[in-house]
C-alpha positions as CSV (number, residue, x, y, z in Angstrom):
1,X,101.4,110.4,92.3
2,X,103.2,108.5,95.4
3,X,103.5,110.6,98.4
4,X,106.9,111.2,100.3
5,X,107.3,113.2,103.8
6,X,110.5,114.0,104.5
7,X,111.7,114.1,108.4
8,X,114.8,116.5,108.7
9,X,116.8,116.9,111.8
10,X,119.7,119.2,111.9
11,X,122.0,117.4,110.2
12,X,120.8,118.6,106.9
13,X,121.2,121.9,107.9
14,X,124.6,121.3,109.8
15,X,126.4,121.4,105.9
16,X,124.8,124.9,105.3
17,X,126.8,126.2,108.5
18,X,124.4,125.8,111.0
19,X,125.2,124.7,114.3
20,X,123.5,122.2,116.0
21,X,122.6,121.5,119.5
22,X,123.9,117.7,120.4
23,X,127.5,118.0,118.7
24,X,130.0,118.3,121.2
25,X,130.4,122.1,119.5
26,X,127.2,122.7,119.0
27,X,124.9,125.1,120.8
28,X,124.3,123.6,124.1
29,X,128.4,123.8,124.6
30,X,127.8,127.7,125.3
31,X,124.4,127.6,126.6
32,X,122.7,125.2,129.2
33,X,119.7,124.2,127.6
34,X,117.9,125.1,131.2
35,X,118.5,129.0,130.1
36,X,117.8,129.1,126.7
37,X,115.3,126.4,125.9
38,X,113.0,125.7,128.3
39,X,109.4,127.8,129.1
40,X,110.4,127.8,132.6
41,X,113.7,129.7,131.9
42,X,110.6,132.4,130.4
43,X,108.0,132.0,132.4
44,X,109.6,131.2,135.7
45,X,112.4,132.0,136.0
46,X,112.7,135.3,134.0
47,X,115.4,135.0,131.5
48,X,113.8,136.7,128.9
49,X,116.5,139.2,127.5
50,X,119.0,136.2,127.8
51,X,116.3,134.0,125.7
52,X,115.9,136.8,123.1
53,X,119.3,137.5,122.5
54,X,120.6,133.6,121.9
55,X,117.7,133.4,119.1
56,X,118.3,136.8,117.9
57,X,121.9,136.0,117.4
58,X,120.5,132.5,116.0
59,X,118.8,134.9,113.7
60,X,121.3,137.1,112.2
61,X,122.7,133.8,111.5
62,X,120.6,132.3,109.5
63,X,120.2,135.8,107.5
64,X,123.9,135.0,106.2
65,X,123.1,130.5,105.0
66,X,122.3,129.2,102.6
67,X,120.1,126.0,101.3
68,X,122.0,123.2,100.4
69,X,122.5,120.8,97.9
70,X,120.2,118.2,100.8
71,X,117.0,121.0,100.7
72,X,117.5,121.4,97.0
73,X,116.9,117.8,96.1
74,X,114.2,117.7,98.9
75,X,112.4,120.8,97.0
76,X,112.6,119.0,93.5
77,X,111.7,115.5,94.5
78,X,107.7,117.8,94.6
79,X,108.5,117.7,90.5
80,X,108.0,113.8,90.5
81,X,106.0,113.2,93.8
82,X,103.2,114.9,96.4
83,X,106.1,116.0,98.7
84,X,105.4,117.0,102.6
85,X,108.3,118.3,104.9
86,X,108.0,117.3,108.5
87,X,111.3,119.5,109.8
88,X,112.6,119.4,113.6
89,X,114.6,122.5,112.6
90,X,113.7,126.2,113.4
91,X,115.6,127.7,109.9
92,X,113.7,128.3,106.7
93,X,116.3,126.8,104.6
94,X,113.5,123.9,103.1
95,X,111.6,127.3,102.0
96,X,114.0,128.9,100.4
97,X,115.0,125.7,98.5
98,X,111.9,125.7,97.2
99,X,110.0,123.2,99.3
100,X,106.3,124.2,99.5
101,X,104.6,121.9,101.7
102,X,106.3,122.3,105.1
103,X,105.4,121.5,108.6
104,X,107.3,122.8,111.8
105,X,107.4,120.6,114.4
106,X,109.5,122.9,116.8
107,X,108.6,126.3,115.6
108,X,110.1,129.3,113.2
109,X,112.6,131.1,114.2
110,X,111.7,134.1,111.5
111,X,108.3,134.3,113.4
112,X,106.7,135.4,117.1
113,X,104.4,135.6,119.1
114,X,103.1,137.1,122.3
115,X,104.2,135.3,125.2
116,X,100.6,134.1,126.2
117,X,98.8,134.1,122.8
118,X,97.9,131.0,120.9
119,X,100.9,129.6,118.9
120,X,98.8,130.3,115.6
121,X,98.7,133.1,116.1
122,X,102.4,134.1,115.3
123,X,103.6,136.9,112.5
124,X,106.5,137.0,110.5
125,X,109.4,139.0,111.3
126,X,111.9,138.1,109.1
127,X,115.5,138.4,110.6
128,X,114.6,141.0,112.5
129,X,115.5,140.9,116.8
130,X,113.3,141.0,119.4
131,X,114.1,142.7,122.0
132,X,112.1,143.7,125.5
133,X,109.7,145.8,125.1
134,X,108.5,144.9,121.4
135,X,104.7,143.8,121.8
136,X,101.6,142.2,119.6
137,X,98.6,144.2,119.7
138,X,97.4,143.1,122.8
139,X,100.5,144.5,125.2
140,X,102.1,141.0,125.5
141,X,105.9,141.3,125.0
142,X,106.7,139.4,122.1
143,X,108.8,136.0,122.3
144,X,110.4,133.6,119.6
145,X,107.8,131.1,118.0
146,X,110.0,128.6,119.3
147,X,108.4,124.9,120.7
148,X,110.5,124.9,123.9
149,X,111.0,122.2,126.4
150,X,108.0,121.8,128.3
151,X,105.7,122.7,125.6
152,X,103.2,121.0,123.6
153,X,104.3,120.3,120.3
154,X,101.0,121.8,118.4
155,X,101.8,120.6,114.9
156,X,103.1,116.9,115.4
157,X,99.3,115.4,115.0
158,X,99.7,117.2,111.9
159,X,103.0,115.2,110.8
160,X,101.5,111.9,112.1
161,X,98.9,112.2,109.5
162,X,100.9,113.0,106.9
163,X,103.5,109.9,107.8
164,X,100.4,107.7,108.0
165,X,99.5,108.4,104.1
166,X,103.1,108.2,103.0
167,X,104.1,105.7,100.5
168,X,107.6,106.2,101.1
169,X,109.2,108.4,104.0
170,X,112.7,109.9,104.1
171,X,114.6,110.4,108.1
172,X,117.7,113.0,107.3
173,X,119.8,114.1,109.8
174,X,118.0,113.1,112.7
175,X,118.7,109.9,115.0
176,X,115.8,107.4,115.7
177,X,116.3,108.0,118.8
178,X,114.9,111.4,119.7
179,X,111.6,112.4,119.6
180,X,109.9,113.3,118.0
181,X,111.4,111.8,114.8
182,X,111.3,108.0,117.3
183,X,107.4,108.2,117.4
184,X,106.9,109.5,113.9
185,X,108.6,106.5,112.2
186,X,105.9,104.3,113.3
187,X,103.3,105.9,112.1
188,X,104.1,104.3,108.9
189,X,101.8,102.3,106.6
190,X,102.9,98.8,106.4
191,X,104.1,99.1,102.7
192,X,105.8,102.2,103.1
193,X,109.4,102.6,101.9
194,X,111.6,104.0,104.5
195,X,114.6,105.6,104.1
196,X,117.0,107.2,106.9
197,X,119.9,109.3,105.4
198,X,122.6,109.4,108.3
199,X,126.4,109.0,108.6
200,X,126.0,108.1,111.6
201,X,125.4,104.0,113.4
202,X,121.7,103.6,114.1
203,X,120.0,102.0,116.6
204,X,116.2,101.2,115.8
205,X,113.4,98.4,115.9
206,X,112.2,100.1,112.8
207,X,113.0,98.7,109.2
208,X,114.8,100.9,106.9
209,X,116.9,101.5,104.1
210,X,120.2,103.5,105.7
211,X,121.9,105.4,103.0
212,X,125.2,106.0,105.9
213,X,126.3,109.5,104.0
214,X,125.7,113.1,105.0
215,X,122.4,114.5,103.7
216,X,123.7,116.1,100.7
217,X,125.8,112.7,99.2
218,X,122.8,110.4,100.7
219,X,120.4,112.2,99.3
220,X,121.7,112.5,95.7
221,X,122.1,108.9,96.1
222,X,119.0,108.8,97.4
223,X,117.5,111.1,94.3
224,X,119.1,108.4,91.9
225,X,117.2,105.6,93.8
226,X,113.3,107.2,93.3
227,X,113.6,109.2,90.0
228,X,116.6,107.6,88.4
């Protein structure tokens, strides 16, 4: 059975209602990046109850989407292929379409941890808020298991691996040029298929097959290409 890994960005989950960061509405419009995404904004500089609330809200959120017709075709594609999901997104939508091979790349935003325990170590807390105060069992206030800027991103070795024994790998909804969907592409085996769904104009040394529709046309055009 071929293998696929699939690299979504946001804009798969941009049609289920979810904002994303780099749109001129998106998140970042409301809050600097500085406050809300970075480990010195917890760390250093203290903004924990800010921090908590913006993914708490991000939360609630996410409680009230759905998947998509994009993470549904994602999910069944496992019924004809060994399917891995490399996701830059924070939302459990690929889950709850069914996807069962999934790797994180920036975190879960239905999970935490305590601020100075291992990132493995996080616990699910479904849609829940976290609020100061709430600890793990060792007295460390809890904090979103979210890869901020400045971090290490723990499982992207992991993702490598997996695009290194793909015999075909799907890009949707992220640009080529942001890490770390850039780095992953080449990674690729030299008969890999690649495939970037994308509305969007993009700018890349890499060789692909661009499929220029949102994630939920593309990638029913994109279904009728591998299974027929």
């Amino acid at each position: 059975m071929k293998k696929i890994v699939v690299l979504s960005g946001a804009g798969i989950s941009a049609e289920s209602g979810i904002k994303t960061f780099r749109d001129s509405d998106g998140l970042w419009e409301n809050y600097p990046v500085e406050e809300v995404a970075t480990a010195d904004s917890w760390y250093t500089y203290g903004r924990k109850a800010l921090m908590l609330e913006f993914y708490n809200q991000r939360r609630r959120d996410l409680k009230t989407r759905e998947p998509n017709l994009a993470h549904k075709i994602v999910a069944e594609l496992e019924k004809n292929f060994q399917v891995t999901v490399a996701t830059q997104n924070i939302d459990n939508l690929h889950e709850r379409a069914g996807s069962t091979s999934i790797i994180h790349l920036h975190g879960e935003l239905t999970k935490a941890r305590g601020e100075y325990s291992d990132y493995y170590s996080a616990t699910d807390i479904g849609y829940d808020d976290i609020v100061l105060g709430d600890k793990n069992s060792k007295g460390e206030q809890l904090r979103p298991h979210i890869v901020w800027f400045g971090e290490a991103v723990p499982e992207l070795d992991k993702a490598a691996r997996a695009v290194q024994q793909a015999d075909i790998l799907i890009v949707i909804g992220t640009s080529l040029a942001v890490y770390p969907a850039a780095g992953l592409i080449h990674y690729t085996s030299p008969g890999c298929e690649v495939y970037l769904v994308d509305p969007k104009d993009v700018a890349s040394s890499a060789k692909f097959t661009h499929i220029k529709e949102k994630a939920t046309v593309g990638m029913q055009k994109l279904k009728e290409m591998l299974v027929g």
